[in-house]
MDTraj code that builds the backbone (N, CA, C; nanometers):
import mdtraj as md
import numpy as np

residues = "UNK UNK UNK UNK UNK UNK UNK UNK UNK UNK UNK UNK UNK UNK UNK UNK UNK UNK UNK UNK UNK UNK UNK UNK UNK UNK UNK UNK UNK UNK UNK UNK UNK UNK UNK UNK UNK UNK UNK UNK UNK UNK UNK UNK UNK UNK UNK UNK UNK UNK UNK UNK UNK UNK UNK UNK UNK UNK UNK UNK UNK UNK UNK UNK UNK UNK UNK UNK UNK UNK UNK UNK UNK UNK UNK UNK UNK UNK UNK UNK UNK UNK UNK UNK UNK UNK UNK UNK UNK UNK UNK UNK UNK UNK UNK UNK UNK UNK UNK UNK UNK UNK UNK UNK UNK UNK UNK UNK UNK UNK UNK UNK UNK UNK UNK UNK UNK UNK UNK UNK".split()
xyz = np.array([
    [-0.2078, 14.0437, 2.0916],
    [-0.2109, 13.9289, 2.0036],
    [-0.1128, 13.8215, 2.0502],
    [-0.0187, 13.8749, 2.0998],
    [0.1176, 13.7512, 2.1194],
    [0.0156, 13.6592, 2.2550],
    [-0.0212, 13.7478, 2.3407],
    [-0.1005, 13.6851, 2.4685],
    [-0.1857, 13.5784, 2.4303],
    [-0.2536, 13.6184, 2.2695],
    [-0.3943, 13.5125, 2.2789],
    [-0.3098, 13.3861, 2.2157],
    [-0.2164, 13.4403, 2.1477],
    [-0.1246, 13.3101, 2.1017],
    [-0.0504, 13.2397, 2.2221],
    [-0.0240, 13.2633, 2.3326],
    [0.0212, 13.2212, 2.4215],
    [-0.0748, 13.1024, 2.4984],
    [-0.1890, 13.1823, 2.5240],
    [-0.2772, 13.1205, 2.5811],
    [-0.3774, 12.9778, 2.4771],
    [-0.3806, 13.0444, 2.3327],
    [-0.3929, 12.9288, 2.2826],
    [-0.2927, 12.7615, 2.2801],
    [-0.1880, 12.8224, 2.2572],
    [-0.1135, 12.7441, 2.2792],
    [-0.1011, 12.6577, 2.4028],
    [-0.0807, 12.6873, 2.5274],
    [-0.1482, 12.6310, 2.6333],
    [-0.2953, 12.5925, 2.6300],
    [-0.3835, 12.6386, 2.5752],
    [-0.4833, 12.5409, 2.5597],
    [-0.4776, 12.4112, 2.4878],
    [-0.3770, 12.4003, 2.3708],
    [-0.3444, 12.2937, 2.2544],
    [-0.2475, 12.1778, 2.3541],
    [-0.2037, 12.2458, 2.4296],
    [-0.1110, 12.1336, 2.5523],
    [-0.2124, 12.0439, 2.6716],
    [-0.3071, 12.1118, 2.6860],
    [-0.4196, 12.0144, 2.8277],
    [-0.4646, 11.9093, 2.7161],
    [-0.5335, 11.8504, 2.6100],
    [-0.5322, 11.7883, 2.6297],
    [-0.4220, 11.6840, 2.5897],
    [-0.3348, 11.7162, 2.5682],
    [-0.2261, 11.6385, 2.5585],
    [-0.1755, 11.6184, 2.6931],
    [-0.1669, 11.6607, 2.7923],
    [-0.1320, 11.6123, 2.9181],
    [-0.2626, 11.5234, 3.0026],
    [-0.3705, 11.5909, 2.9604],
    [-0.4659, 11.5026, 3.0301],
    [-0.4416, 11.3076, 2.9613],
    [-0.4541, 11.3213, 2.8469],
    [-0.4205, 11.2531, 2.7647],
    [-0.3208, 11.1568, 2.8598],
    [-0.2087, 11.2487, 2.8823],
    [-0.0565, 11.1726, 2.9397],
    [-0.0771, 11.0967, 3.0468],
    [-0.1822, 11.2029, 3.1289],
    [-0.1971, 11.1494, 3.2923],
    [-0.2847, 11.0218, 3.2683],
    [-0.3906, 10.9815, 3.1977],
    [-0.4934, 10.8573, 3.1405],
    [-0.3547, 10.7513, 3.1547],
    [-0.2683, 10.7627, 3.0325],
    [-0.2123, 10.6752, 3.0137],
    [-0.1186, 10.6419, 3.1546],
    [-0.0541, 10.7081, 3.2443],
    [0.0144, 10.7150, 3.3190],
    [-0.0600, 10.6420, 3.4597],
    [-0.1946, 10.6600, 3.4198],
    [-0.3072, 10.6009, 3.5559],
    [-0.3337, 10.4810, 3.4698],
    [-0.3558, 10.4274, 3.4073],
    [-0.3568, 10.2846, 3.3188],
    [-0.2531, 10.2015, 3.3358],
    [-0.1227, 10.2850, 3.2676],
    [0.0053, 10.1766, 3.3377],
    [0.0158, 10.1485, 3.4792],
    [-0.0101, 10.2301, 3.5379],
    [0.0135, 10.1836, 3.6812],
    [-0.1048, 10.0976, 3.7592],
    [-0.2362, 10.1007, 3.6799],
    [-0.3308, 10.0090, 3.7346],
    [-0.3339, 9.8482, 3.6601],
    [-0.2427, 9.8336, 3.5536],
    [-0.2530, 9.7435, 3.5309],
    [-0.1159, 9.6486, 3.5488],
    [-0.0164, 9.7518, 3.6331],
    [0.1072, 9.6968, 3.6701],
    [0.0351, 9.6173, 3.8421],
    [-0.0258, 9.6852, 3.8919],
    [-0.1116, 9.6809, 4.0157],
    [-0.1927, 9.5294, 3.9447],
    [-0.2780, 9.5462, 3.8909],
    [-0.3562, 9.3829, 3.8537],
    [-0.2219, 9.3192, 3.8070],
    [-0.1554, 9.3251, 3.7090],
    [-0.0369, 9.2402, 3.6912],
    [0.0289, 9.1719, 3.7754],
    [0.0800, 9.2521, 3.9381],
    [0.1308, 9.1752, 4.0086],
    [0.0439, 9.1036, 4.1382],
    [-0.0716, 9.0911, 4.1113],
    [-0.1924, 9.0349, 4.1367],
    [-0.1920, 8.8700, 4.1293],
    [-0.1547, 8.8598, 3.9761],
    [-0.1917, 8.7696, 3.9067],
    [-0.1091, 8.6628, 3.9590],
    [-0.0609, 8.5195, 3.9698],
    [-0.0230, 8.4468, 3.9994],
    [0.0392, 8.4093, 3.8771],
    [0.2287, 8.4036, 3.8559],
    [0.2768, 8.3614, 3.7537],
    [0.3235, 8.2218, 3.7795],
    [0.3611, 8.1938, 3.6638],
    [0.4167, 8.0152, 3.6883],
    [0.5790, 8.0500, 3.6191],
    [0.6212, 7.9523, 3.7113],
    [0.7797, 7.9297, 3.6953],
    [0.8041, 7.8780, 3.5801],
    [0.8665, 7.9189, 3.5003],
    [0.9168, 7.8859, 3.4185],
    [1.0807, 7.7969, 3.4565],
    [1.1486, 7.6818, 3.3716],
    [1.2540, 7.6273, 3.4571],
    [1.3585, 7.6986, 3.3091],
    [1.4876, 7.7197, 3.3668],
    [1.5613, 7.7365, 3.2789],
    [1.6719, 7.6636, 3.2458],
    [1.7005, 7.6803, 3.1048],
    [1.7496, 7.5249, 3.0597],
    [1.8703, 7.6758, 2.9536],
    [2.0231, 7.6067, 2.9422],
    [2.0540, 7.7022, 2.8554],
    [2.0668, 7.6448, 2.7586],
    [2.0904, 7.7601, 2.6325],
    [2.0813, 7.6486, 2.4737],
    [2.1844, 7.6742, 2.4478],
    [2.2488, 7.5519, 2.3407],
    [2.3916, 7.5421, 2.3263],
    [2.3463, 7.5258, 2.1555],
    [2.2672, 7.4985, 2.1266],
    [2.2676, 7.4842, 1.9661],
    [2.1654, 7.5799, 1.8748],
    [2.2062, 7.6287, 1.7969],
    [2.0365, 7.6576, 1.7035],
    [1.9542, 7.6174, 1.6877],
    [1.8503, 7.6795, 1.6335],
    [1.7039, 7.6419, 1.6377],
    [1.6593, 7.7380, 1.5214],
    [1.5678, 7.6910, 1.4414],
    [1.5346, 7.6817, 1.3213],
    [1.3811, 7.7132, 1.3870],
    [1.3049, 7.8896, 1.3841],
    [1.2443, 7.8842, 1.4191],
    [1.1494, 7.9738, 1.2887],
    [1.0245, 7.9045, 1.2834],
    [0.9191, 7.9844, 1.1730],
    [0.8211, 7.9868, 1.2740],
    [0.7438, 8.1354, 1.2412],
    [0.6189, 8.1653, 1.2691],
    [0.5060, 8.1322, 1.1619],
    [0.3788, 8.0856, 1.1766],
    [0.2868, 8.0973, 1.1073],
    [0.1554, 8.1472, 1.1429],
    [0.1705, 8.3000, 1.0827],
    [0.0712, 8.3447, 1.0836],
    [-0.0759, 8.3103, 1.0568],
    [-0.1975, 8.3258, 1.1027],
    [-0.3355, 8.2804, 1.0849],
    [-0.4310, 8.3857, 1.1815],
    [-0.5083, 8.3551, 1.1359],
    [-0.6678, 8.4070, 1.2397],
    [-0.6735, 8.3167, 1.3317],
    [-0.7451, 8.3755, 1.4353],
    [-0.7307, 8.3241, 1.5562],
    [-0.8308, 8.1775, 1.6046],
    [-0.9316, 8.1845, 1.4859],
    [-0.9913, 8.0363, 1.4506],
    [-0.9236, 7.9391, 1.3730],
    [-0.8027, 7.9658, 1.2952],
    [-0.7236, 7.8939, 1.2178],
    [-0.6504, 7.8171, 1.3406],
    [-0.5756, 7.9091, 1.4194],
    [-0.5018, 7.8887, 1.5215],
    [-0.5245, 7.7495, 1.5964],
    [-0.6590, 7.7879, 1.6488],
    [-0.7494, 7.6624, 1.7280],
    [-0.7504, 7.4991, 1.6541],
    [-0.8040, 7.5524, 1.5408],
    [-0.8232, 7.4363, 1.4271],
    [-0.7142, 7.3976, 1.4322],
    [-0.5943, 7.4525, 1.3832],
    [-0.4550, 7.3997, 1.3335],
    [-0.4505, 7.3142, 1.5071],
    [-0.4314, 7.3531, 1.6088],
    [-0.4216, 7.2960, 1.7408],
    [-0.4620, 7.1964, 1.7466],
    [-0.6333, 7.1751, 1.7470],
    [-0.7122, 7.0790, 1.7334],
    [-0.6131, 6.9534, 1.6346],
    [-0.5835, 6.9640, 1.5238],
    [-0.4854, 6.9342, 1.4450],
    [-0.4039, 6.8320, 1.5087],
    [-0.3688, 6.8648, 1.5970],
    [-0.2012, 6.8548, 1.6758],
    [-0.2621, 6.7266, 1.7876],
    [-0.3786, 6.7816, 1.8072],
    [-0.4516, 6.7138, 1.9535],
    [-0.4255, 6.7475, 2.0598],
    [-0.4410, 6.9108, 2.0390],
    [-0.4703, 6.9900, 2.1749],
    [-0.5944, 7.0227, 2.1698],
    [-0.6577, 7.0215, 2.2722],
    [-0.7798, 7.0569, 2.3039],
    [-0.8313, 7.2241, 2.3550],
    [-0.9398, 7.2317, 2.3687],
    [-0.9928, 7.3745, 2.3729],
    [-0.9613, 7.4797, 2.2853],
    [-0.9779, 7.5997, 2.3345],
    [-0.9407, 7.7069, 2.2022],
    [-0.7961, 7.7518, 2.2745],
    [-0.7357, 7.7600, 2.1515],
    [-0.5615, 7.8150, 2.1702],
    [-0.5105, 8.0010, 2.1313],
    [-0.4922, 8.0307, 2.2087],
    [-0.4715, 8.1936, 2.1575],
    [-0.2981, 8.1504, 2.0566],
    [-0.2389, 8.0269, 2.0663],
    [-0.1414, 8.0279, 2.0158],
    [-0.0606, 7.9244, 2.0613],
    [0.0072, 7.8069, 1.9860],
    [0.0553, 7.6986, 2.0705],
    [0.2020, 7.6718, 1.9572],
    [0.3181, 7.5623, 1.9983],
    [0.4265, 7.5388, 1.9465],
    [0.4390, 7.4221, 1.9261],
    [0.4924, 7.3726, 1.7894],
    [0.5333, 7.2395, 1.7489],
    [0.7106, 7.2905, 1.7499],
    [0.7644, 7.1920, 1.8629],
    [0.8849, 7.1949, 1.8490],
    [0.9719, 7.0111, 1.8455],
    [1.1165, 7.0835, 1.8208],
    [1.1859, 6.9137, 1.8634],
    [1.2901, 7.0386, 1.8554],
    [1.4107, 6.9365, 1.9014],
    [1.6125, 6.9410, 1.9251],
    [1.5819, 7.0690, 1.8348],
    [1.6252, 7.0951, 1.6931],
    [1.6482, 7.1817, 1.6316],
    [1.5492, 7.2832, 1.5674],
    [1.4195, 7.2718, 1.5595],
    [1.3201, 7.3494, 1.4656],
    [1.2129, 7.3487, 1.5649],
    [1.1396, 7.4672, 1.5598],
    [1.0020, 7.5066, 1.6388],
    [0.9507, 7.5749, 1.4698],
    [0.8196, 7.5268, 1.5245],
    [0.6938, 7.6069, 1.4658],
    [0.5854, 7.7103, 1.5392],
    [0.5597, 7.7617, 1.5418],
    [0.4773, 7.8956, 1.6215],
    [0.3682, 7.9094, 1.5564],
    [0.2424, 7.8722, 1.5857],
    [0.1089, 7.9479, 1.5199],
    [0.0503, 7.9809, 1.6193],
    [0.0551, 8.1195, 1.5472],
    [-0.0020, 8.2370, 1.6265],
    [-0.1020, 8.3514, 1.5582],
    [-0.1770, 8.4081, 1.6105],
    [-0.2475, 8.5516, 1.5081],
    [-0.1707, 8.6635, 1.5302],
    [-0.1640, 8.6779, 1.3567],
    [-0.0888, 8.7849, 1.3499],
    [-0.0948, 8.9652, 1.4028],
    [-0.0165, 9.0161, 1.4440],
    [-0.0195, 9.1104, 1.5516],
    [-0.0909, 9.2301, 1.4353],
    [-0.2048, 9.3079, 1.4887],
    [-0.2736, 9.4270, 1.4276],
    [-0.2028, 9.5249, 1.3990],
    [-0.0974, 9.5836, 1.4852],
    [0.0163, 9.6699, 1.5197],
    [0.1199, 9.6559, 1.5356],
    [0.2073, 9.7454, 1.5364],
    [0.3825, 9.7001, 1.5877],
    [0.3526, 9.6850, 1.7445],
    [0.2151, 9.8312, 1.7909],
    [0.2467, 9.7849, 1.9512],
    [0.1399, 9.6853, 1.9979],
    [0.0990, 9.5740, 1.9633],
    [-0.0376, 9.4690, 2.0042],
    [0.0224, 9.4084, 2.0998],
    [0.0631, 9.4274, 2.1774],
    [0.1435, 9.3703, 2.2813],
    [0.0167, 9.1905, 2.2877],
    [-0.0926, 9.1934, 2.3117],
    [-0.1330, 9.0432, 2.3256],
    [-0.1006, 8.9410, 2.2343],
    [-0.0735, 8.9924, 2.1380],
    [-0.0800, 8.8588, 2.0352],
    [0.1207, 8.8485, 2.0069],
    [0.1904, 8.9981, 2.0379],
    [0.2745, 8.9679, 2.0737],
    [0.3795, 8.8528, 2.1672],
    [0.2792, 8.9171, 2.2868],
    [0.3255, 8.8258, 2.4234],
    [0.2751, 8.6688, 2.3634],
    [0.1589, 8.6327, 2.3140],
    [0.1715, 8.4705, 2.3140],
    [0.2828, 8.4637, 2.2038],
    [0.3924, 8.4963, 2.1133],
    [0.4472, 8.4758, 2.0379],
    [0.5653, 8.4245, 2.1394],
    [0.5544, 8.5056, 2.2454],
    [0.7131, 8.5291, 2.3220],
    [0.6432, 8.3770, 2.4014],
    [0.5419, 8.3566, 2.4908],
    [0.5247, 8.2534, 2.5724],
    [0.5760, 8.1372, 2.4364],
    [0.5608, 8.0912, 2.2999],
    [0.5086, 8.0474, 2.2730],
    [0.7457, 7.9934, 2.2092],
    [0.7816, 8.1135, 2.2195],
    [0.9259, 8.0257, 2.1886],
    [0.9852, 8.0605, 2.3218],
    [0.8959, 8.0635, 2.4151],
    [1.0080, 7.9706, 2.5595],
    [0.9598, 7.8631, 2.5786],
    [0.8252, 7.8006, 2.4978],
    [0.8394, 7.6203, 2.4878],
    [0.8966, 7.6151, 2.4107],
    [0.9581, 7.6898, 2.2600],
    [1.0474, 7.6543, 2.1772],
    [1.2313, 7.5724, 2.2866],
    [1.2501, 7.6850, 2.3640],
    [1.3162, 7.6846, 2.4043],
    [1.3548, 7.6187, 2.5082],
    [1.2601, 7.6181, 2.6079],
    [1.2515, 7.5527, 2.7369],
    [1.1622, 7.4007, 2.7624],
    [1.1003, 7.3958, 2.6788],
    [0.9992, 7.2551, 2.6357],
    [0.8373, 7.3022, 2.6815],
    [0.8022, 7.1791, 2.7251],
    [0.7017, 7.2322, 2.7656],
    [0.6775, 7.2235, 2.9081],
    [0.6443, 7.3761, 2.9626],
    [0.6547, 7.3755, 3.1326],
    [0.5542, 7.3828, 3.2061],
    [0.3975, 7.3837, 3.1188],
    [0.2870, 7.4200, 3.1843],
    [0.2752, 7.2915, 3.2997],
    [0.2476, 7.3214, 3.4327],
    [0.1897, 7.2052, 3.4859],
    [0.0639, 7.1367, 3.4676],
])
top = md.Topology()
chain = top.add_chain()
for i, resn in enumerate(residues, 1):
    res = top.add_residue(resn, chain, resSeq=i)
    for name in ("N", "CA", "C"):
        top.add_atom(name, md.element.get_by_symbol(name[0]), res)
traj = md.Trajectory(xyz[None], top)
């Protein structure tokens, strides 16, 4: 009996490692396309004062609209109204703690808070 418990137990572990190895072949294929990709320089500027920063959450058609708004054109996964002291951020709000996409435009979106605007 202890044996079949042994061996069950090692059965309850594959797929948790197969599992591991997926994720472990994913990160590394998309670190591989990642450094693929062609990034843009960002310039760095340091800050000496505060900044008064709000997010506003929306759907990702609000987003656009609100843009459109502004008189940016096309569809926006997420864009910034800033000046000297206060940024605004509309962005869609993240599904998860880990949504890393809607995350990351939050982060692109206060280094124009921060840095202005650097797109060429």
């Amino acid at each position: 009996m202890h044996r079949q418990t042994a061996l069950t137990m090692r059965q309850q572990h594959v797929p948790f490692i197969i599992d591991w190895v997926r994720f472990c072949l994913l990160g590394m294929l998309v670190s591989i396309i990642g450094a693929c990709v062609t990034q843009q320089t960002i310039p760095t500027q340091s800050i000496t004062q505060r900044m008064v920063l709000t997010v506003h959450w929306a759907e990702p058609w609000e987003v656009t609209e609100k843009a459109h708004g502004y008189g940016y054109g096309g569809q926006k996964a997420g864009f910034a109204i800033f000046g000297p002291t206060t940024c605004h951020i509309y962005a869609p709000k993240p599904r998860h703690a880990d949504d890393h996409k809607w995350f990351s435009v939050v982060g692109h979106e206060i280094l124009h808070c921060t840095d202005g605007n650097w797109h060429e």
